[in-house]
C-alpha positions as CSV (number, residue, x, y, z in Angstrom):
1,X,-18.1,24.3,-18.4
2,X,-19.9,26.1,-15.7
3,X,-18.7,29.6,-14.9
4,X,-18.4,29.1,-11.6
5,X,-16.7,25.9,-11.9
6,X,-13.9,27.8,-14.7
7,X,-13.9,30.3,-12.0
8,X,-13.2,28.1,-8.8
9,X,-10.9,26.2,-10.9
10,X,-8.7,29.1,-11.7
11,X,-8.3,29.9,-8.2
12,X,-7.1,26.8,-7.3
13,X,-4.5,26.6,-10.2
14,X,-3.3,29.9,-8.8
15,X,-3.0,28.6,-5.1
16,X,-1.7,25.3,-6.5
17,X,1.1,27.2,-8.2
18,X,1.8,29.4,-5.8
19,X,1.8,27.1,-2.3
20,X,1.5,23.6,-2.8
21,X,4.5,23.1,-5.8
22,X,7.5,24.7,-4.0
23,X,6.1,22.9,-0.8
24,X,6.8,19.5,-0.9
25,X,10.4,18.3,-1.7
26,X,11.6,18.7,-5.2
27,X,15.6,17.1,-3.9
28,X,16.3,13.9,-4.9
29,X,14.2,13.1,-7.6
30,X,15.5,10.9,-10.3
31,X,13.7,9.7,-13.4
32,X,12.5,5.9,-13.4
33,X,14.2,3.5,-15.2
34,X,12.8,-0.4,-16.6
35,X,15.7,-2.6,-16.6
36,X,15.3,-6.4,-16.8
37,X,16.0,-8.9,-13.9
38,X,18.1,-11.9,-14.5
39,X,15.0,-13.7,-15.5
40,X,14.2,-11.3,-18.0
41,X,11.2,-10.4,-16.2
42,X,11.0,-5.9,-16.3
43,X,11.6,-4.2,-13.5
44,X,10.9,-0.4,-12.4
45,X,14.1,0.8,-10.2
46,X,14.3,4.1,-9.0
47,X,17.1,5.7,-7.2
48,X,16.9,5.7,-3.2
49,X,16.7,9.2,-1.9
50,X,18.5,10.5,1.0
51,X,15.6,11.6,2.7
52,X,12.4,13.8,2.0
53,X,13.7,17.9,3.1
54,X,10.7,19.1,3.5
55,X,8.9,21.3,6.5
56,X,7.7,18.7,8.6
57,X,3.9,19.6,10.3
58,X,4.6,21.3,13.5
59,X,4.1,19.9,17.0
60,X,3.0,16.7,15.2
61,X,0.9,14.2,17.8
62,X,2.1,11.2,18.8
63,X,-1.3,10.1,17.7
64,X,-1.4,11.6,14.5
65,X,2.4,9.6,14.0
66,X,0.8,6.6,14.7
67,X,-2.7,6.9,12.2
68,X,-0.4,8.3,9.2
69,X,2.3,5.3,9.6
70,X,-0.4,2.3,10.7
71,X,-3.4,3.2,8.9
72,X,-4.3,6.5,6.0
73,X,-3.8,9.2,8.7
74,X,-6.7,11.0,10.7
75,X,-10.5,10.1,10.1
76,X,-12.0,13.0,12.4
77,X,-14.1,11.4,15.5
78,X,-12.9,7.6,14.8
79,X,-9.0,7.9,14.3
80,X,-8.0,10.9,16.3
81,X,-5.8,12.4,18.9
82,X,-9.1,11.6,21.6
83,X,-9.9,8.4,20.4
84,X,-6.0,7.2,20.6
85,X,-6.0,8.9,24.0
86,X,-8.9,6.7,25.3
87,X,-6.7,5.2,27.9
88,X,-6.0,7.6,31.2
89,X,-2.5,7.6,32.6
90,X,-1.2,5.4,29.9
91,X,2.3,6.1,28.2
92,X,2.5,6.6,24.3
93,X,4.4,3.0,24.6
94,X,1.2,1.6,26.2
95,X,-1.3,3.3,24.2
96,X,0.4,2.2,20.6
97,X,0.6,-1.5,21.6
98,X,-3.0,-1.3,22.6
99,X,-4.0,0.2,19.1
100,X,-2.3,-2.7,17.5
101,X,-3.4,-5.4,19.6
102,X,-6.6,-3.9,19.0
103,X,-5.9,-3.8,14.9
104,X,-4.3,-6.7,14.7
105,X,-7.3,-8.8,16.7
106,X,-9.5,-7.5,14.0
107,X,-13.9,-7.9,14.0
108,X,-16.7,-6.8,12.5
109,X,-16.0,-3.9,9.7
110,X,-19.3,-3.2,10.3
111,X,-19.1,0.4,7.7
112,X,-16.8,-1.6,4.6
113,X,-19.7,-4.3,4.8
114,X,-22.4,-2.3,5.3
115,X,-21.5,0.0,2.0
116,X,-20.1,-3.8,0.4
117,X,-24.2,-4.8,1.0
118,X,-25.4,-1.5,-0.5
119,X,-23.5,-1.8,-3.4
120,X,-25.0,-4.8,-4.5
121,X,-22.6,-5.8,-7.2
122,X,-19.7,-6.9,-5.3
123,X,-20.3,-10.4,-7.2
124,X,-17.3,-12.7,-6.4
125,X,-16.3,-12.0,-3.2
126,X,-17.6,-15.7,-1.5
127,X,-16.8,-17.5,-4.6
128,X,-14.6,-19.9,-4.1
129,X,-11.3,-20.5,-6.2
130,X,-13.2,-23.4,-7.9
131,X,-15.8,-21.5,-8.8
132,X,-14.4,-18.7,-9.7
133,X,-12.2,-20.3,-12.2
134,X,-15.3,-21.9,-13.5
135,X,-17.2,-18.5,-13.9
136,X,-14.4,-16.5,-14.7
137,X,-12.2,-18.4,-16.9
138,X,-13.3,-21.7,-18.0
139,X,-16.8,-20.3,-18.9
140,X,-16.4,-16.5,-18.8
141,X,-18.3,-14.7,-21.1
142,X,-19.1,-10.3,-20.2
143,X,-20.7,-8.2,-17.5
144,X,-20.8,-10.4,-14.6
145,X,-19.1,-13.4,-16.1
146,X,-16.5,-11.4,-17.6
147,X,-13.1,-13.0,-17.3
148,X,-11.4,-9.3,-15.7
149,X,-15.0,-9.3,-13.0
150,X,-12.5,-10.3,-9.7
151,X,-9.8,-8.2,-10.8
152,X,-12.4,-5.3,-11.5
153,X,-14.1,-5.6,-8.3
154,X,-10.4,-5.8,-5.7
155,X,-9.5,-2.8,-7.6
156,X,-12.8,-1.1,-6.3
157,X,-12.5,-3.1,-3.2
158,X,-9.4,-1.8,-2.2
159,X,-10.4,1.8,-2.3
160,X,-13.4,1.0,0.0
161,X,-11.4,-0.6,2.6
162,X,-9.1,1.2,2.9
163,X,-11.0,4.6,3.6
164,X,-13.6,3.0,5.8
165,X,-12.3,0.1,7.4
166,X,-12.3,0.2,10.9
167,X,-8.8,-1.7,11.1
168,X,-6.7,0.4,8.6
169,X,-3.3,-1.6,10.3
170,X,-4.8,-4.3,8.2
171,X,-5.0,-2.5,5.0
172,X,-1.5,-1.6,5.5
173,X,-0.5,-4.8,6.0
174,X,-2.3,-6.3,2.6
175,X,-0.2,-3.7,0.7
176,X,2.8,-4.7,2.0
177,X,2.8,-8.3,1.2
178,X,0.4,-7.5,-2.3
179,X,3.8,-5.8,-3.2
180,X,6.2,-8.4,-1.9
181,X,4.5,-10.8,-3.5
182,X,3.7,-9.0,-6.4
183,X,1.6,-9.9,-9.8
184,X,-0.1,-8.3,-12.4
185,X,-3.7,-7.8,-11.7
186,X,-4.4,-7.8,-15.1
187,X,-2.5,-10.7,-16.1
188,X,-4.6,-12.9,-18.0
189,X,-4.8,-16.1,-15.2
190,X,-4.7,-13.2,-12.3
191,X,-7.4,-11.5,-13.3
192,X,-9.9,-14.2,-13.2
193,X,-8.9,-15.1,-9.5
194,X,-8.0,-12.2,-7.9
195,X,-10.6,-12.1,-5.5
196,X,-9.0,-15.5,-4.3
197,X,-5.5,-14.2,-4.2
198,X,-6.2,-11.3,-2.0
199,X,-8.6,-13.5,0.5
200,X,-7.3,-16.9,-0.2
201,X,-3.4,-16.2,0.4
202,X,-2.8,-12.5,0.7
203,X,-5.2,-12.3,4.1
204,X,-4.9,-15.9,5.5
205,X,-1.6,-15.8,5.6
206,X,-0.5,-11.9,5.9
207,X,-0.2,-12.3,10.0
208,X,0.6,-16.1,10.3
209,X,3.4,-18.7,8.8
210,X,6.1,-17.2,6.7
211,X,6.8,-21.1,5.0
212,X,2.9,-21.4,5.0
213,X,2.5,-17.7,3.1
214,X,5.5,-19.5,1.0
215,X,3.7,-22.3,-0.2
216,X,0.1,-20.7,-0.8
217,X,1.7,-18.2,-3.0
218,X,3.4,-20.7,-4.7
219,X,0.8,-23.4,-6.0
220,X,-1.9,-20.2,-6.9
221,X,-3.0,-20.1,-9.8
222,X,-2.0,-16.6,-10.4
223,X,1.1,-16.6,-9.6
224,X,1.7,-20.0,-11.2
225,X,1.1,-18.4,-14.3
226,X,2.5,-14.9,-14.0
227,X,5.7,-16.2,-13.3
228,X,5.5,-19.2,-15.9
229,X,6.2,-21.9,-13.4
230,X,3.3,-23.9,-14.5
231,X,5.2,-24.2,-17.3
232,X,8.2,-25.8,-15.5
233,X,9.6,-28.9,-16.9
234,X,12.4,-31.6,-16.8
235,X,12.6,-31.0,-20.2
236,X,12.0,-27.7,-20.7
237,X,12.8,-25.8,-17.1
238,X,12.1,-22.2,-16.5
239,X,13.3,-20.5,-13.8
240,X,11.6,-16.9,-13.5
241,X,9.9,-18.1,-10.7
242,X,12.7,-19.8,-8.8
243,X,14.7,-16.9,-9.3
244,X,11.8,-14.3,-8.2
245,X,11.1,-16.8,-5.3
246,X,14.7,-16.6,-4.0
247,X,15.6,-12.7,-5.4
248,X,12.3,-11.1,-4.2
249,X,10.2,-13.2,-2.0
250,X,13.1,-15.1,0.4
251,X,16.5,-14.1,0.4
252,X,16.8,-11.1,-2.0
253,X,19.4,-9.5,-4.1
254,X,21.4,-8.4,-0.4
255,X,22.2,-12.0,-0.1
256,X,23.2,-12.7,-3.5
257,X,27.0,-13.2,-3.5
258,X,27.7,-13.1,-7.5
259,X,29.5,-15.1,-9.8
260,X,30.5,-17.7,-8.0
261,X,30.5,-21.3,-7.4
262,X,28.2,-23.1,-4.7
263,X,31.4,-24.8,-2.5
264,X,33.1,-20.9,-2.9
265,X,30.4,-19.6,-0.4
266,X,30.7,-19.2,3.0
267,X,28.6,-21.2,5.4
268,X,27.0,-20.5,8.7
269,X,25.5,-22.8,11.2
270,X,21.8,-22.9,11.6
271,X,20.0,-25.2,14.1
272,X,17.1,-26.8,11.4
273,X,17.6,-30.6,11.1
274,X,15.9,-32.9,9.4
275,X,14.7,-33.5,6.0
276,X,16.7,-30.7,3.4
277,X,18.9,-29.9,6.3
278,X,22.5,-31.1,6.5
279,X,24.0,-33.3,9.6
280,X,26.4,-30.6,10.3
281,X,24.0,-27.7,10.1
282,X,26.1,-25.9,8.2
283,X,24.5,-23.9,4.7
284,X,25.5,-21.0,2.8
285,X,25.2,-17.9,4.1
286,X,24.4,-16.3,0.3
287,X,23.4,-17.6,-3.0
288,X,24.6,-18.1,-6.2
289,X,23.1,-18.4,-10.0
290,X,23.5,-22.3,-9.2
291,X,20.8,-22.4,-6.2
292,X,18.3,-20.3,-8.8
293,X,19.2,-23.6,-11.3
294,X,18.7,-26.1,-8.4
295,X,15.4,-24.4,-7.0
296,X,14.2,-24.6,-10.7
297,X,14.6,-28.3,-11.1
298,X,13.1,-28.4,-7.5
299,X,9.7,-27.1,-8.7
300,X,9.3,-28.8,-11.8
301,X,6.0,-30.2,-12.6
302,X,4.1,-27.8,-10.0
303,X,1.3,-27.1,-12.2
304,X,-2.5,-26.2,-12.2
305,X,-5.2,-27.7,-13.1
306,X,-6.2,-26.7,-16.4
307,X,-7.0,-29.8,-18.2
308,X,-11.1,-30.6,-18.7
309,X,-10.1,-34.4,-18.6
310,X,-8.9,-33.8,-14.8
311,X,-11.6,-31.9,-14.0
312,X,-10.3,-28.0,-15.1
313,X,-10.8,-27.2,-11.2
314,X,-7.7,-24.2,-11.5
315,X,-6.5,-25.5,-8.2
316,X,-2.6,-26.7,-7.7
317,X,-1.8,-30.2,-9.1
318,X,1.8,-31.9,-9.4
319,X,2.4,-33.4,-12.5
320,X,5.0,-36.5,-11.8
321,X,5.8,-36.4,-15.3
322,X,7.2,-33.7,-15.6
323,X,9.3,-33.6,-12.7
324,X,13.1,-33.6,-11.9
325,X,13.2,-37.2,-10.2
326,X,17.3,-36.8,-9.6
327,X,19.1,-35.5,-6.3
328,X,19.3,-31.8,-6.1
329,X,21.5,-29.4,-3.8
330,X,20.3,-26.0,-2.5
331,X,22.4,-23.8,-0.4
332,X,24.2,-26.5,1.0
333,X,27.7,-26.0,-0.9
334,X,27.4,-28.0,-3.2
335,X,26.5,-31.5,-1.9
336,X,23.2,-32.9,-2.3
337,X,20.6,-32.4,0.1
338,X,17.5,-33.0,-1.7
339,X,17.5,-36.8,-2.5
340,X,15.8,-38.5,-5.9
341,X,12.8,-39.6,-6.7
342,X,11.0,-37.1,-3.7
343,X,8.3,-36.1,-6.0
344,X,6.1,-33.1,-4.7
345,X,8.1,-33.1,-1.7
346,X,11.1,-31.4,-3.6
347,X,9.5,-28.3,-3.8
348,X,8.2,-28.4,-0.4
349,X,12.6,-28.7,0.8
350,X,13.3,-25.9,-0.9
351,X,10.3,-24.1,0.6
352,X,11.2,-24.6,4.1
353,X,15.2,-23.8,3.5
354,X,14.3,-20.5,1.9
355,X,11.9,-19.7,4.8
356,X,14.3,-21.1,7.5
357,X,17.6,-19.1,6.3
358,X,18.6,-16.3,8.9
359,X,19.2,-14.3,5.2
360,X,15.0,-13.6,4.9
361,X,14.9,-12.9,8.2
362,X,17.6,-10.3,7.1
363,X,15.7,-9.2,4.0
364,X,12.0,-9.1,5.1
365,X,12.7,-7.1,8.2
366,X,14.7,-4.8,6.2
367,X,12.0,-4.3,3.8
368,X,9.0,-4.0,6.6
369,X,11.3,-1.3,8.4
370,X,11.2,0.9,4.9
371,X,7.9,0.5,4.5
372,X,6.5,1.5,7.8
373,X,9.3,3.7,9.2
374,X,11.7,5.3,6.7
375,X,13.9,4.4,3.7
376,X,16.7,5.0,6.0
377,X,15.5,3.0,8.9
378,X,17.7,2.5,11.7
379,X,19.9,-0.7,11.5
380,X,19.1,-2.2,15.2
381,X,15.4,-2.2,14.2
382,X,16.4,-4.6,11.3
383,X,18.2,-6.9,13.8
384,X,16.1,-6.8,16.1
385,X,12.8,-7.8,13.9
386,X,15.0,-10.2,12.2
387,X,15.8,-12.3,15.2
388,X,11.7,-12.4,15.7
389,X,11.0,-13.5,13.1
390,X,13.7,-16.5,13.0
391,X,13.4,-17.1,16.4
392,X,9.5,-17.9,15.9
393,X,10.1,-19.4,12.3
394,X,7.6,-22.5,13.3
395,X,4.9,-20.6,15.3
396,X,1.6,-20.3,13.3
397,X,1.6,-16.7,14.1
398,X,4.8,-15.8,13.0
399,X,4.3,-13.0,11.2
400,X,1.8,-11.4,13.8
401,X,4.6,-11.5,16.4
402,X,6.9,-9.7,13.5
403,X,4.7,-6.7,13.3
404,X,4.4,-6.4,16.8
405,X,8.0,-6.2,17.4
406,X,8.3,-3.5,14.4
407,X,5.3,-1.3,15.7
408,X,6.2,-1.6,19.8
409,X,10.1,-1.2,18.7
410,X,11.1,1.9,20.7
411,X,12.9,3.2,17.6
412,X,9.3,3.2,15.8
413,X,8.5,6.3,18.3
414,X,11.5,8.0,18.1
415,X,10.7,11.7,16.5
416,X,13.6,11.6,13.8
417,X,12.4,9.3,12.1
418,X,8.4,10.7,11.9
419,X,7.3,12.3,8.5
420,X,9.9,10.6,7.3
421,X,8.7,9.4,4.0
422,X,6.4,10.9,1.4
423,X,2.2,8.9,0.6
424,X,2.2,7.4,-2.2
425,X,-0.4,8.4,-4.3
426,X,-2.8,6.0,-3.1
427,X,-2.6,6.5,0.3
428,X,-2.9,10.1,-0.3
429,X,-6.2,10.0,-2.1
430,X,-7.4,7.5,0.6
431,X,-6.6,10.2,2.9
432,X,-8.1,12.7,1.7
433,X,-11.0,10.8,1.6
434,X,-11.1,9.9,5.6
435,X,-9.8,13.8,6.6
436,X,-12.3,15.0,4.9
437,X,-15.3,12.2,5.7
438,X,-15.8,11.7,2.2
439,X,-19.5,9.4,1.4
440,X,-18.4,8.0,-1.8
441,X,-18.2,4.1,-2.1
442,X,-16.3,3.2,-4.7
443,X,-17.6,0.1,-6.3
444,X,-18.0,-1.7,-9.7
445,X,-20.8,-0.1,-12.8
446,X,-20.1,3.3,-11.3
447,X,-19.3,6.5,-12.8
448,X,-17.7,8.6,-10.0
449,X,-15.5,5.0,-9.6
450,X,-15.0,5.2,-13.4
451,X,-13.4,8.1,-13.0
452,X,-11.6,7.9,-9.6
453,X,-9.7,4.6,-11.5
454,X,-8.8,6.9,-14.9
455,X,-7.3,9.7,-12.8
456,X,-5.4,7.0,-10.5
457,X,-4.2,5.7,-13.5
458,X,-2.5,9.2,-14.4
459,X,-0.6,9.0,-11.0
460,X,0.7,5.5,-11.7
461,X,-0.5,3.9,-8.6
462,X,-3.8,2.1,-8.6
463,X,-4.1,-1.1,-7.1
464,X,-2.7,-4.3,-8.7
465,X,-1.5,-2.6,-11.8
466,X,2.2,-2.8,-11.3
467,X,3.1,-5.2,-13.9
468,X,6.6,-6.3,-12.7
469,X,7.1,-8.7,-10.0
470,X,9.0,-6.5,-7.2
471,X,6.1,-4.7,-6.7
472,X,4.9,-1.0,-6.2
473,X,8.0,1.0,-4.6
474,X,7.9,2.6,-1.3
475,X,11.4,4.7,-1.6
476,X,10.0,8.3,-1.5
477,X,12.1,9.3,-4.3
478,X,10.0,7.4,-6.9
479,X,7.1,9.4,-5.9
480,X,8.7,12.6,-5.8
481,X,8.3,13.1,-9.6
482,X,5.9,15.9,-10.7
483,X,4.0,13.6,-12.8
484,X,3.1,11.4,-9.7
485,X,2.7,14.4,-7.1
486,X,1.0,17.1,-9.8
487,X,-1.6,14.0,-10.7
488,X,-2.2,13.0,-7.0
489,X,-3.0,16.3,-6.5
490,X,-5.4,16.8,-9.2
491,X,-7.5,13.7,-8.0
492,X,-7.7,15.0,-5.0
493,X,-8.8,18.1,-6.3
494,X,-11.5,15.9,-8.3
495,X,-12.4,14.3,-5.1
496,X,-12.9,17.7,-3.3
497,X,-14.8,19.4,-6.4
498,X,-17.2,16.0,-7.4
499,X,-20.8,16.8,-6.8
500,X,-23.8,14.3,-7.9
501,X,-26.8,16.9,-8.7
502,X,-25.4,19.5,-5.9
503,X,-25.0,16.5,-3.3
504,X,-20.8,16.7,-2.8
505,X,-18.6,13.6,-2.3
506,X,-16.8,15.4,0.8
507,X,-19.6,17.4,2.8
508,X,-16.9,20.4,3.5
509,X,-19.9,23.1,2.9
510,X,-21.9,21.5,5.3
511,X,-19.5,20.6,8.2
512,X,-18.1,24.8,7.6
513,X,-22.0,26.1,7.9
514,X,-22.7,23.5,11.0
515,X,-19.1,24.7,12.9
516,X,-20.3,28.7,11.9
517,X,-24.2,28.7,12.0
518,X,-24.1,29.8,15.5
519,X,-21.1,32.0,15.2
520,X,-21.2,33.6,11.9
521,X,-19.3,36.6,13.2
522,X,-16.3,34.6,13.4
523,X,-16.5,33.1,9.7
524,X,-13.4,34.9,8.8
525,X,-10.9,33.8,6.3
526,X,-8.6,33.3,9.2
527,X,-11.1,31.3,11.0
528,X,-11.3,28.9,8.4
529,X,-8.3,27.8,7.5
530,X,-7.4,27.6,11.6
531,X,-10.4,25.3,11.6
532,X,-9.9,22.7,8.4
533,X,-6.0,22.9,9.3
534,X,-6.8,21.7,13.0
535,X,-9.6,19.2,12.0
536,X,-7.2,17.7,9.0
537,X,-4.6,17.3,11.5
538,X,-6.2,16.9,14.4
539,X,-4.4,19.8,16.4
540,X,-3.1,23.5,16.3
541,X,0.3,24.1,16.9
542,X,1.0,26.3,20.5
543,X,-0.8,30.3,19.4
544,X,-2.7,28.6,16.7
545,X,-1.6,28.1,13.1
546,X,-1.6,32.0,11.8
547,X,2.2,32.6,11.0
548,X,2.7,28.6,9.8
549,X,4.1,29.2,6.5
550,X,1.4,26.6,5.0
551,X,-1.4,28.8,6.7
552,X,0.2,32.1,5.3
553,X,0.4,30.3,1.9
554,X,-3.5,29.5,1.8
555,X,-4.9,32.9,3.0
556,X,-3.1,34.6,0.5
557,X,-5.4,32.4,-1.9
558,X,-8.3,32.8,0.3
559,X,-8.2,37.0,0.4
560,X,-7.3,37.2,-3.2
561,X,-9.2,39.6,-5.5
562,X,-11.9,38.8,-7.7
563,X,-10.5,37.5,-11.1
564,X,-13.1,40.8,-12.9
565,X,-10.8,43.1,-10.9
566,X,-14.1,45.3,-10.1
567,X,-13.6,44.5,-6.3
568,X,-11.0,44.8,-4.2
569,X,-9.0,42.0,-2.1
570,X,-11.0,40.7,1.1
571,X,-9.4,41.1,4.5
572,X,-7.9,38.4,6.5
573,X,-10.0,39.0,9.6
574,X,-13.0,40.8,7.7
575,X,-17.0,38.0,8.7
576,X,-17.7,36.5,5.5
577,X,-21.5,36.4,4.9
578,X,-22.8,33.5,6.3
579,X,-25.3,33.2,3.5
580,X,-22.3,33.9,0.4
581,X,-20.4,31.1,1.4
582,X,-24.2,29.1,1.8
583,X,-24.8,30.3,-1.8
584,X,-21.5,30.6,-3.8
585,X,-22.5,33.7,-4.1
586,X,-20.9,36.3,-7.0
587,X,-17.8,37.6,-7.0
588,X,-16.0,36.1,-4.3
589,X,-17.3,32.7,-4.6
590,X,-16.7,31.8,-0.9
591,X,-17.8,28.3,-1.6
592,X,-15.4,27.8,-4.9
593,X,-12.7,29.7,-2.4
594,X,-13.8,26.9,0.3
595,X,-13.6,23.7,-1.8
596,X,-9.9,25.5,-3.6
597,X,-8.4,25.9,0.6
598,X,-8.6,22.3,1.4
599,X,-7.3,20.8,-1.9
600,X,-4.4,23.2,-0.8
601,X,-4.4,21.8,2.5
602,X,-4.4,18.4,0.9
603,X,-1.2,19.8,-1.3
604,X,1.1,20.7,1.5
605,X,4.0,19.0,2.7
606,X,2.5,18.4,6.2
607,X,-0.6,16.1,4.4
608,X,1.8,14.7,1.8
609,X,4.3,13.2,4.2
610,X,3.7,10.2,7.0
């Protein structure tokens, strides 16, 4: 190891020790647990905190509310306080539904597929799902060909988005429903048609039809397989799917009303008619373990196409002969509502009830209001995105209309509920890597993305790796263990310390020397941390940040004294030569010192929370 790196190194484990540990919230942790589900299937649960108690940043934006919920916070000159502000005379209310009408629209991410084209090995992103089974699975082989190649690549992929796209509401979105309608990336049938997942079904669908998002995640291969209903028989039925279908995807556990019998469960009156739906339009208003049974024998003989004598294609095929052919009865209370001999169209019933029922209006507004706004969100939010989204349960845009009335809800702007919930360790890596205008695309064959993947994997939140089927959590408590936080921390320390032959991932020397060459008189300890604290956050606080406890944290690391003890503390407010911090220069190391102030930065509460 390099002296000066051992050297910069230890100044940062000091600083680390010293500011960023007792900064963010250590209340309410709680040690994660895998219990199974009622399917058997492993699931992560964590308990909910109460809330994160940590210092919030002072005088937070409006803006910078807005970029840390809707997108990876602040990326200086595109997502900023000036940019947000590009409409005169405008309210906050008017200037938020703009940015996600603007988001929502979409374009051209002209910088994710300009660095996709540089790349060059981003192999299997226009391959089709016919194809790609045929490359991938059927005839896989390594490199290239190999059968993990899509899986490899979204990982990447979803780094590079996310910290360059120019609609990061987007991004945001694709986590949501990659966690609500989890799988293992790595699953053996995932793997080889990832790529397809995320673009096929995860990005059609993620601002359209609910019962249309339904139906594509159910006849995918991937998720065929992950949850074994392609192994769903008459004879031999398996219900993991049906269950995760109706515990996770639809309903969820809220609406589940125990041990009880279907005609025990009280009804409600819905307005659907038609097909599954009953004369009197009345249904359960919960389920029980007998609708899981029902939905099973619904979906037997929904299989894939694996078979060379039918072509091997991987797409969805419905195998008659293995199918349920006798009346069924879902959420109706008992009677039957699903007539014999329906074939396919069984599967599609149960489908449209699940879709239909006021209960997932309930649960996925519920969830969405966690995600985005707090783990305690407030209860009329709920409602009222609930009612949107049943009221528009036909329209092809469902879902599009849903996340406009969660972002333009007025309780979404209301300051108690801002910096409300802690990144996860994803999000805060990706922004790090937009505050401080990192040039690193992360892409397949590469070492730096080598890397950036193994020291993701020590935080326990790279993409597509949760291997149970509810999904990475967003509570705030699961995070708040010092394994996740102390490993976040450290990659973002990597990020801020990775050099390729001198050339840095995050130009920090060179934006410090352009903001100073012309006023090197004022390159003061003080002076710097006021300038990376106002261009990470993309304000100062009302008399500047000196006094902030944050600030006062991180100049006691920046004026500390040599570690040879031969030279005495710096001052605060004494000019640091211009050409020492150029050079690294020996014993203060005013580059090492540089680099060790914004991985503090990156370490406090006011980064860490959104």
């Amino acid at each position: 190891m390099k002296q000066e790196s051992k050297h910069r190194r230890q100044l940062v484990a000091a600083g680390l020790a010293a500011a960023a540990l007792t900064a963010v919230p250590g209340a309410n942790r709680a040690a994660s647990q895998s219990t199974p589900s009622s399917s058997g299937t492993p699931r992560n649960t964590q308990a909910t905190p109460t809330g994160i108690r940590a210092v919030p940043l002072p005088q937070q934006s409006f803006a910078h509310m807005v970029y840390a919920r809707l997108g990876y916070g602040i990326t200086p000159g595109e997502f900023d306080e000036s940019s947000f502000a590009a409409l005169p005379g405008a309210t906050n209310a008017d200037k938020l539904s703009h940015f996600v009408d603007q988001q929502l629209a979409g374009g051209n991410d002209v910088e994710v597929n300009a660095r996709i084209a540089d790349a060059g090995n981003y192999v299997t992103l226009n391959k089709s799902l016919v194809q790609m089974w045929s490359d991938h699975h059927v005839n896989s082989g390594s490199g290239l060909m190999s059968s993990s190649r899509p899986i490899y690549e979204m990982k990447r992929l979803k780094f590079l988005r996310a910290a360059y796209s120019l609609f990061p509401l987007q991004e945001r979105i694709a986590d949501f429903w990659h966690d609500h309608f989890s799988l293992d990336g790595d699953d053996y049938y995932a793997r080889s048609t990832m790529t397809s997942w995320d673009r096929d079904v995860i990005r059609t669908h993620m601002l359209g039809n609910f019962k249309d998002f339904l139906i594509d995640t159910a006849q995918h291969p991937a998720m065929l397989y992950y949850l074994d209903n392609y192994n769903n028989s008459d004879s031999e039925p398996n219900e993991n799917y049906a269950r995760e279908l109706i515990e996770l995807h639809t309903l969820g556990v809220e609406n589940y009303y125990g041990l009880a019998q279907q005609h025990e469960v009280p009804q409600i009156q819905v307005s659907d008619s038609g097909g599954p739906w009953p004369a009197s339009g009345m249904i359960q208003e919960f389920y029980v373990d007998s609708d899981v049974y029902e939905a099973t024998r619904c979906l037997t003989g929904w299989r894939v196409n694996d078979s060379s004598s039918l072509g091997d294609t991987g797409e969805f095929m419905y195998d008659d002969n293995r199918h349920d052919r006798f009346q069924k009865s879902v959420l109706v209370g008992g009677f039957a509502n699903i007539p014999a001999n329906q074939q396919v169209q069984d599967g599609y019933d149960l489908i449209e009830l699940l879709a239909y029922h006021p209960g997932t209006a309930k649960h996925i507004a519920g969830k969405l209001a966690r995600f985005f706004i707090s783990d305690q969100p407030p209860q009329n939010v709920i409602d009222d995105v609930a009612t949107v989204f049943y009221d528009n349960r036909y329209a092809a845009n469902q879902l599009e209309l849903v996340f406009k009335a969660l972002f333009n809800h007025a309780e979404f702007a209301n300051p108690t509920y801002w910096q409300s919930k802690l990144k996860r360790p994803f999000d805060s890596v990706v922004s790090a890597m937009r505050a401080c205008q990192a040039d690193f695309t992360v892409k397949p064959d590469d070492d730096n993305s080598n890397t950036l993947e193994y020291r993701m994997d020590d935080t326990g939140h790279f993409p597509f790796e949760w291997q149970a089927p509810d999904g990475y959590p967003s509570a705030s408590g699961y995070w708040m263990s010092s394994t996740a936080l102390i490993q976040t921390w450290k990659t973002m320390d990597w990020l801020i310390d990775r050099n390729n032959s001198g050339v840095y991932l995050c130009p920090i020397r060179v934006e410090t020397l352009a903001e100073y060459q012309n006023q090197q008189a004022n390159l003061t300890p003080e002076n710097l941390i006021e300038f990376w604290m106002s261009k990470i956050f993309d304000h100062s606080p009302a008399g500047g940040w000196s006094g902030d406890p944050v600030f006062e944290s991180i100049i006691n690391f920046m004026i500390q004294q040599p570690s040879d003890g031969s030279y005495p503390p710096w001052q605060r407010n004494l000019t640091i030569p211009f050409d020492d911090l150029e050079d690294n220069n020996w014993p203060y190391r005013w580059h090492e010192r540089l680099r060790g102030m914004i991985s503090l930065i990156l370490a406090s509460p006011y980064f860490m929370q959104r």
